[in-house]
N, C-alpha and C positions, 0 to 999 in steps of 0.2 A: 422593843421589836414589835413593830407592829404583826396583825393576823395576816393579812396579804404575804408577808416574811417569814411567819412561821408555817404556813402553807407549802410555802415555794421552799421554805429550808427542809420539812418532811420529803417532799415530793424528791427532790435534789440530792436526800439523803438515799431514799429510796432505790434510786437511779444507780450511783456512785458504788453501792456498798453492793447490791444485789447483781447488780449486772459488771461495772469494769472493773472493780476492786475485789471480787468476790471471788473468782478464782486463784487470786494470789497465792494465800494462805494453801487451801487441800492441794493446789499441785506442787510447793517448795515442800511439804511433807512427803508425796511422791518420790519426790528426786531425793530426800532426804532417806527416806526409808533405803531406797535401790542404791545408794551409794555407802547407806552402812552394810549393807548385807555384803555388797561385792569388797567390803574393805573388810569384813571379818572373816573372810575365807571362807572355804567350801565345808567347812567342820562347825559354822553358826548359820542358821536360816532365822531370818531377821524378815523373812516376807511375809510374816504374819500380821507384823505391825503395818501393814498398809492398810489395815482398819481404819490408821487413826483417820486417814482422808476425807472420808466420803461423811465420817461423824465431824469432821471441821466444815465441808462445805455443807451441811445442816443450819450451820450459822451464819454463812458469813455470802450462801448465793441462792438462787432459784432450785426448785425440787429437782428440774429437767438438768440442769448442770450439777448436780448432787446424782444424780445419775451418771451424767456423762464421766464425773469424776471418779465410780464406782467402776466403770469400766476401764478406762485407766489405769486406777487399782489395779484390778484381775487380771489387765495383759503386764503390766508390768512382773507381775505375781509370776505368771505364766511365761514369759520371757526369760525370767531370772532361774525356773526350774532346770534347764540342764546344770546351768552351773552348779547348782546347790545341789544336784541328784536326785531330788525330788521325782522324774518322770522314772527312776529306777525304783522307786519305795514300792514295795507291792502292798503297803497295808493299806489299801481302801475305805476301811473305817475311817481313818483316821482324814485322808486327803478330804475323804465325801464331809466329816465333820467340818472341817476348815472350810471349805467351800458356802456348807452352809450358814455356819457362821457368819462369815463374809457378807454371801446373800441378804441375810436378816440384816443384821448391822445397817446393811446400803440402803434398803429397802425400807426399815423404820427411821433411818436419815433423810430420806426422799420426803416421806410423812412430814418427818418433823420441820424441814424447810417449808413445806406446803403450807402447813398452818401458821411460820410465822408470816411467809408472804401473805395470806388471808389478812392475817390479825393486822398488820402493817398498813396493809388497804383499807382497812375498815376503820383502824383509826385515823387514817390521812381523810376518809370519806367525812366522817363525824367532827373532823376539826374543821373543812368544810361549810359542811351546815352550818356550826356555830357560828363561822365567820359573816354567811351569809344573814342567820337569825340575830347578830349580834345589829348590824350594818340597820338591817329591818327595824329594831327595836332603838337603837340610839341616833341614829340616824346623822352620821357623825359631819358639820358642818366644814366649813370653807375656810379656807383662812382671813376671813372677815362676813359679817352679817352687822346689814346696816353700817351703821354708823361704829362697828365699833370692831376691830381686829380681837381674832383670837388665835391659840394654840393650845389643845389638847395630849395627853398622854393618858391612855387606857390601858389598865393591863389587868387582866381577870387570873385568879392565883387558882381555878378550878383546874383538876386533870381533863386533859382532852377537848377542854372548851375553851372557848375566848370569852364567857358571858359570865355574869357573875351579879352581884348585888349592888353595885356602885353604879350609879347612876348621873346623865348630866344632861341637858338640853340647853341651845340658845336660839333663838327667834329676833327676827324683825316684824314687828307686828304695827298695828296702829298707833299706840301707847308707847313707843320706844323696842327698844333693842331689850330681852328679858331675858333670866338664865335663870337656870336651875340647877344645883347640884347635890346629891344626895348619896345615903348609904343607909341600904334596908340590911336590916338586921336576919342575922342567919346565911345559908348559903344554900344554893343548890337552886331547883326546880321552883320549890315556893319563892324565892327571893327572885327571882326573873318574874313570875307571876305578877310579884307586888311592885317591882321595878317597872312592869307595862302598865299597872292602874296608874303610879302615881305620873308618869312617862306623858301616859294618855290624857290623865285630865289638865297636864298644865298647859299640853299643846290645844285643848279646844280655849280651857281657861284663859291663855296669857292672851288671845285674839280680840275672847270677846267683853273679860272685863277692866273698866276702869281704871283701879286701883290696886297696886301688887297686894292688897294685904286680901281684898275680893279675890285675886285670884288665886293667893292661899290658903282660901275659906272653900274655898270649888274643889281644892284635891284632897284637903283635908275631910272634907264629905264623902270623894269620891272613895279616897280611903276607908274609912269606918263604911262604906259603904260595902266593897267590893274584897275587903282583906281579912281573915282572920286572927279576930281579937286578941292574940299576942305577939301578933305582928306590929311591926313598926320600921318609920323609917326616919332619921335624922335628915333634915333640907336647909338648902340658903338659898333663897331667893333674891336675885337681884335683878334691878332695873336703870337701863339709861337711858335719858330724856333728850340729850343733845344740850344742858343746862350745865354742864362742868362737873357733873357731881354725880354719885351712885347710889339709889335707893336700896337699903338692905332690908332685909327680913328671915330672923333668925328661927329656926323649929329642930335645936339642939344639936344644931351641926358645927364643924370645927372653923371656927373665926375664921374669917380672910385678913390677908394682908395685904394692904398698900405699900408700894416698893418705887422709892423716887427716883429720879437720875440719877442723884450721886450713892445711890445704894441706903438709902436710909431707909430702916422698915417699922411700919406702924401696926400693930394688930390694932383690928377694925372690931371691938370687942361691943357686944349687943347690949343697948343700955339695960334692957328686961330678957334676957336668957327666957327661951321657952320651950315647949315638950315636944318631943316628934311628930309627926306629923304621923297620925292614929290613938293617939294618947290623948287627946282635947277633950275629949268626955270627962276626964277624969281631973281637969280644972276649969276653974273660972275665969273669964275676962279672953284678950286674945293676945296677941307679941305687938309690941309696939313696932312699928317697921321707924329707920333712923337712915342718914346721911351722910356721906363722906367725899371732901372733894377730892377728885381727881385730874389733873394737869394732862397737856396732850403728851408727856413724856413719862407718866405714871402709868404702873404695870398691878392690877386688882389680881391676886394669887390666888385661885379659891384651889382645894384639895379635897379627899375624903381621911379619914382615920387613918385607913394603910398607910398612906404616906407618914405622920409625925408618929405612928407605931411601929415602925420599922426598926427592927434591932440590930442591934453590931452582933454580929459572932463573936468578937471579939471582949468585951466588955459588958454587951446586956444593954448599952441604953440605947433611949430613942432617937429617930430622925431628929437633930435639932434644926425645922424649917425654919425657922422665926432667923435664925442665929447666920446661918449659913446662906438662905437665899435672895438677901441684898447685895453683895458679891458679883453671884452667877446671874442677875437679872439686870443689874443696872448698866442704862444706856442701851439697852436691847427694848425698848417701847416699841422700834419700826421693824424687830425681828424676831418676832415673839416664838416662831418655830425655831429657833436657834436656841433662845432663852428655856425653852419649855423642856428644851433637849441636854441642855448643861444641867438643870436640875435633875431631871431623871437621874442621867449617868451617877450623878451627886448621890441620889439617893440611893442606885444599887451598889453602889462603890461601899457605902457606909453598909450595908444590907448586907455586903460579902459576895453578891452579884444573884441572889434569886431574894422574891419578896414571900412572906409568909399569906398574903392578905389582897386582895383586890385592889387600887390604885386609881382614882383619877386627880390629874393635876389640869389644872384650867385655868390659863392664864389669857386676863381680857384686860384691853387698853382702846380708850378712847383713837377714833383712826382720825382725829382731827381736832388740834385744841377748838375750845368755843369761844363763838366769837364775842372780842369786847363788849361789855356793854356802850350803848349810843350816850354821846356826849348829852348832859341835860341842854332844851332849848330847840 
């Protein structure tokens, strides 16, 4: 589900339960209460229990109709007194007690709807801004850039936000068509922080250098630059030239896979495995960046951790991506929002239907085989 959906499914709920749905519930108690009293006879008074009303619409509608439903209440109460003899009790104590009971009850009912309508608003407001700060910071693309189709699936596993530590970028830049996919370590505030350094330096990076491994040496500075020192973040970088094929560049993030027509799948495993990007102080040399071709009917899978860490409820194991998403992708190269969308559902179906963990899945494919090469002569 996307944030736009989870917005509109708050807001919608909001609508549904508070305003048409919400008097349901305290006035079939109402009618319930008044039809047991008049069915026990005049020797049981049962109109005490029209308490429970006013404490059901507490939950289930607005303060102002948690009122209206107290009122209600009280003439119902009041209606049903001659029958019961009530208007002949001369013990005063005892009616002024009921009364005020009543009173109270209705009136800390009112309360208590009020705050959850607040609280309700307040987190419809903050999921919101996330949606809005999320859009800001990932800046989520088209369903093609340049030369190459894509389809995304985000999903941030934080309460009340759509942001998270999972991160992804693609560009058409000078140098080809570039992406990035990644997953900073930790959650919360700090990991959006560290997800806008490395975010930001690959968008000035992928423009203005050369070489994808230059431009993994730009964020990886900007990193140790701008992040604290036991921070980190796993990245793929990768590059298309319009040459058939995919420059990778691996800083300890989860392989990608190539996924052919007929469903066959290749993990695209890094000849020299290397350390995340914030960790480079702490070795020598750099990650050898490597190649893989690609066909105009080939589908490049890239994910974060959440996806192939996703457990079964039922059993404890992991997503098996590798195993299961040559299946749900092949033949889908020219409809990659379909494909991206089989595997989700794939993966929350396996998950029991919520994920433990943040999520990106990014699926990129060539938007046009390359052309032959020219006969020699």
């Amino acid at each position: 589900m996307t944030n736009a959906r989870i917005v509109g499914a708050l807001r919608s709920l909001e609508d549904s339960v508070l305003t048409r749905q919400g008097m349901g519930l305290p006035l079939l108690a109402i009618v319930i209460v008044s039809v047991a009293d008049l069915s026990a006879g005049r020797d049981h008074y049962i109109g005490p229990g029209m308490v429970v009303a006013p404490a059901l619409a507490s939950i289930t509608t607005t303060w102002w109709r948690t009122l209206l439903i107290a009122a209600l209440g009280l003439a119902s109460q009041v209606a049903l007194a001659p029958y019961n003899g009530v208007d002949r009790v001369h013990d005063w104590v005892l009616l002024s007690g009921q009364f005020a009971t009543y009173l109270v009850v209705s009136l800390f009912s009112a309360y208590i709807a009020w705050r959850r309508e607040t609280g309700l608003r307040a987190f419809t407001a903050i999921t919101s801004v996330a949606e809005a700060a999320q859009r800001a910071l990932l800046r989520p693309p088209g369903n093609r850039v340049g030369e190459v189709r894509l389809a995304v699936r985000y999903v941030s596993a934080a309460d009340a936000a759509q942001i998270g530590g999972d991160l992804y970028s693609v560009l058409d830049t000078p140098h080809g068509v570039r992406a990035l996919i990644g997953d900073v370590r930790g959650k919360g505030l700090d990991a959006v922080q560290t997800s806008a350094v490395v975010l930001g330096a690959f968008r000035e990076a992928a423009y203005d250098e050369g070489g994808l491994t230059c431009v993994a040496q730009r964020v990886e500075a900007s990193v140790q630059r701008h992040v604290v020192s036991d921070e980190f973040t796993t990245a793929l970088f990768a590059e298309f030239d319009g040459s058939g094929s995919v420059e990778l560049l691996h800083y300890g993030h989860v392989a990608p896979l190539r996924v052919t027509a007929d469903g066959t799948v290749t993990t695209l495993n890094p000849p020299d495995p290397w350390v995340p990007l914030g960790l480079g102080r702490l070795v020598r040399g750099a990650p050898v960046p490597w190649r893989a071709q690609l066909t105009g009917e080939d589908v490049l899978v890239l994910c974060t951790d959440g996806v192939i860490e996703a457990r079964s409820p039922e059993d404890g194991s992991f997503y098996p991506l590798a195993d299961r998403v040559g299946p749900l992708v092949a033949g889908l190269a020219q409809d990659l929002e379909a494909a991206v969308e089989r595997v989700y559902a794939d993966l929350l179906r396996h998950a029991g239907g919520s994920l433990g963990d943040d999520v990106v899945l990014l699926l990129l494919a060539p938007a046009r085989p390359p052309a032959p090469p020219a006969p020699p002569g």
